[in-house]
N, C-alpha and C positions, 0 to 999 in steps of 0.2 A: 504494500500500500504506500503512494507517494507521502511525502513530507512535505508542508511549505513552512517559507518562512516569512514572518512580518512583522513590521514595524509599528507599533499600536504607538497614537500620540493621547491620546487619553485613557488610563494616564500609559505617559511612556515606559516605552517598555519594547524590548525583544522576545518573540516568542514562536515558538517553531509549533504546528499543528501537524495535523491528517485530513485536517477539512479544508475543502477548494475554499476559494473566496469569500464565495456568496453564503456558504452552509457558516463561515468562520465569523464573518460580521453578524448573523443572526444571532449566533450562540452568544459573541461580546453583549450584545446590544441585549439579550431577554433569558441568554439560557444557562444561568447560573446562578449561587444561590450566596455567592462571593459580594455580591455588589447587588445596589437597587439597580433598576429598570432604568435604561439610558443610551443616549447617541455611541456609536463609535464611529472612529477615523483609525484608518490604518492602510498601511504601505505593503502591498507583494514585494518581497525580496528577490535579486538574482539568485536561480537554488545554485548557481555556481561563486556564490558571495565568498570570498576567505577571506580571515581575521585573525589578526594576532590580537588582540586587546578582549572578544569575545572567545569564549569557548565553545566552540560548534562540536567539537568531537563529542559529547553526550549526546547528539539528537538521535544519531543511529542506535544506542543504545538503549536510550528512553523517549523517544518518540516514536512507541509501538503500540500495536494494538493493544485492546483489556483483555484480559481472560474469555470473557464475552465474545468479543472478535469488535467490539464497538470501538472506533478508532479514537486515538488520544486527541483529546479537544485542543489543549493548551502543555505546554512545555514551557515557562518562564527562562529564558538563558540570562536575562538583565532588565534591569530597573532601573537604572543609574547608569546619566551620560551615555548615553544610545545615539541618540543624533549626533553627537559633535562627532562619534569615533564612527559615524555610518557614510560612505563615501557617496556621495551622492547619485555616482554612474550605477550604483548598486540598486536605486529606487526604482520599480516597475509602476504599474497603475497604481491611484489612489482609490478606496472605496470608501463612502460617506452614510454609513448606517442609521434610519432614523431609533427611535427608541421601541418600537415596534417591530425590528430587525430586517422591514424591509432596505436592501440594500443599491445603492447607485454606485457606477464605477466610472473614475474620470480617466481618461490620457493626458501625458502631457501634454501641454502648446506651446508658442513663441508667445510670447507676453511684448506686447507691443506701448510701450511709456509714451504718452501724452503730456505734454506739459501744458496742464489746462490751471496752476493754481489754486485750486481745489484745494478743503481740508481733508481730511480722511479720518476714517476709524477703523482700528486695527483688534483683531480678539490673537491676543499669540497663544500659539496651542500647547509648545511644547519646546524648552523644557521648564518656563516659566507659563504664567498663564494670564496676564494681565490685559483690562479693555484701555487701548492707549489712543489718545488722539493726537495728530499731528500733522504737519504742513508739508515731510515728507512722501513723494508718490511710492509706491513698494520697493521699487530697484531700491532707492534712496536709503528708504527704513531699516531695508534689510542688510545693505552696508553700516548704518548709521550704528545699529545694535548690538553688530556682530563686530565691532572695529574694536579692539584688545587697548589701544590706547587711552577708550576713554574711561569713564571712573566705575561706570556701568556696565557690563557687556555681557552676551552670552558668547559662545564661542560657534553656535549655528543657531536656527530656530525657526521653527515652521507656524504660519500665522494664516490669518484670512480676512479682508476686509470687507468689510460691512458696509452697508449704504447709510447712505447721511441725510438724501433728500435736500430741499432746501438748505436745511444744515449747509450742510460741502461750502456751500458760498455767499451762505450769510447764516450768523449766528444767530440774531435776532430775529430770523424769519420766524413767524408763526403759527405755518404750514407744518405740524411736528404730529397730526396724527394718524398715521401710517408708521411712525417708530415706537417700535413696543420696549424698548431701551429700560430698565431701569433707573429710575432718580435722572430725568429728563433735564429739568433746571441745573445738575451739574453738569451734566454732560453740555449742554448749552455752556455754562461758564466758561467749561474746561476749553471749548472752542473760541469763544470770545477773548479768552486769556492768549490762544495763539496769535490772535490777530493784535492783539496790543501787545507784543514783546518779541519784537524782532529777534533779538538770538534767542529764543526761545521755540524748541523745533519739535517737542514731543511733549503731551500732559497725561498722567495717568488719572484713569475713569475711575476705574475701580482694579482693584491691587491683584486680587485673584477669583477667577471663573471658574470652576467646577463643573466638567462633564455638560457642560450644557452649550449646546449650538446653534444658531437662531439658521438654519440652512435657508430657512423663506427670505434671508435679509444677507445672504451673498453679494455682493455686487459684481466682482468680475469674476474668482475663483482663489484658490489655495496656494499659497508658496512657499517654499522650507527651500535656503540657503547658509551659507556661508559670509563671508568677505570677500570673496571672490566669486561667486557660484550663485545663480538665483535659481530654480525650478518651479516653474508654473504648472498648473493643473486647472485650466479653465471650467468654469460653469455653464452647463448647459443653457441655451436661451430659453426665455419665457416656451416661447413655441415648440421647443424639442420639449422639454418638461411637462407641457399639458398634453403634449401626445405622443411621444414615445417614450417617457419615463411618468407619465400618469399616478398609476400607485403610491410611487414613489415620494412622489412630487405630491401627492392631497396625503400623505400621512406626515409628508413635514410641516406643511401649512396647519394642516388640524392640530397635530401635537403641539408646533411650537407658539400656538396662542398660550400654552400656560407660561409664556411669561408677560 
């Protein structure tokens, strides 16, 4: 029976299965008795991945069937620093689990930067998890965070930007209800604050997110880079979503009204 491997960002973690993809995000997502009822995101691995920093040599040994012959669900190889020592060429498709374990799978794309001025709002996924607003477009952010010089850094980090609506380009618009955002008025401040403080390029919303993913409120799609390295993972348009990923697409919208 094959093996895969992947890269969970909620929470992070390395973990090597027997379940294809789609069987693998349902189980995260509802079929365990480890955790509540909740989204996942997770990366297919190259199964020709090698590593000195992980130990992959236990999977052949314990990522085997049960007694049963029922294939092993999850094998934990790491929990700690996954992404920084995960090489990026090693990432295959990303798949985006609602909490009801139906499952979407993205490819990646060219991420093509606009310099339109805009503010933005950022959920980083992993391996911090904060909702951050700021002036930089994604290329930017994702250098900006991942740069070891400054006071702050991680050393990679995979994130998603969210829609601002109005927001993006003016704080005070009033237009704000279509954002189901949490504590609204600060996230408005936190924007207002970018625009009155020139060197000031990044505000934190709220300090840490928990498992929870607003996917109806993507704007362009998913990135996890480096300082050198971006990888995009676009989101499907309005129009692929309501008909070729349907299901999908009404169990996020319906779920993700609880917030």
């Amino acid at each position: 029976m094959k093996s895969y491997l992947y890269l969970s960002l909620i929470p992070e973690a390395l973990i090597a299965s027997m379940l294809p993809p789609e069987k693998f995000g349902t189980y995260l997502a509802t079929g365990t008795k480890k955790r509540t009822r909740g989204e996942a995101i997770f990366f297919e691995i190259d199964p020709d991945f090698k590593s000195d920093f992980f130990n992959l040599s236990s999977i052949k040994e314990k990522c085997v069937p049960h007694d049963d012959g029922e294939p092993k669900k999850t094998l934990y190889l790491s929990i700690y620093r996954v992404i920084e020592n995960m090489p990026l060429n090693a990432l295959k498709n990303l798949y985006l689990t609602t909490d009801d374990g139906r499952v979407l799978e993205l490819e990646e794309g060219t991420f093509k930067q606009e310099s339109d001025g805009d503010l933005h709002l950022y959920q980083e996924l992993a391996p911090v998890t904060p909702f951050i607003t700021s002036k930089l477009n994604p290329m930017d952010f994702c250098k900006f965070i991942t740069e070891s010089k400054n006071s702050v850094s991680v050393p990679a980090l995979a994130f998603v930007e969210l829609q601002l609506g109005e927001l993006s380009k003016d704080p005070d618009s009033p237009c704000i209800r279509q954002l189901p955002y949490a504590n609204t008025p600060h996230l408005r401040d936190s924007l207002k604050e970018l625009n009155e403080k020139p060197d000031k390029i990044t505000k934190t919303v709220i300090r840490s997110v928990y498992n929870d993913i607003l996917f109806r409120m993507v704007k362009n799609g998913f990135f996890i880079g480096n300082h050198e390295t971006l990888k995009y993972y676009p989101f499907p348009s309005i129009e692929d979503l309501e008909c070729k990923y349907y299901a999908w697409w009404r169990s996020a919208q319906t779920l993700c009204f609880k917030h």
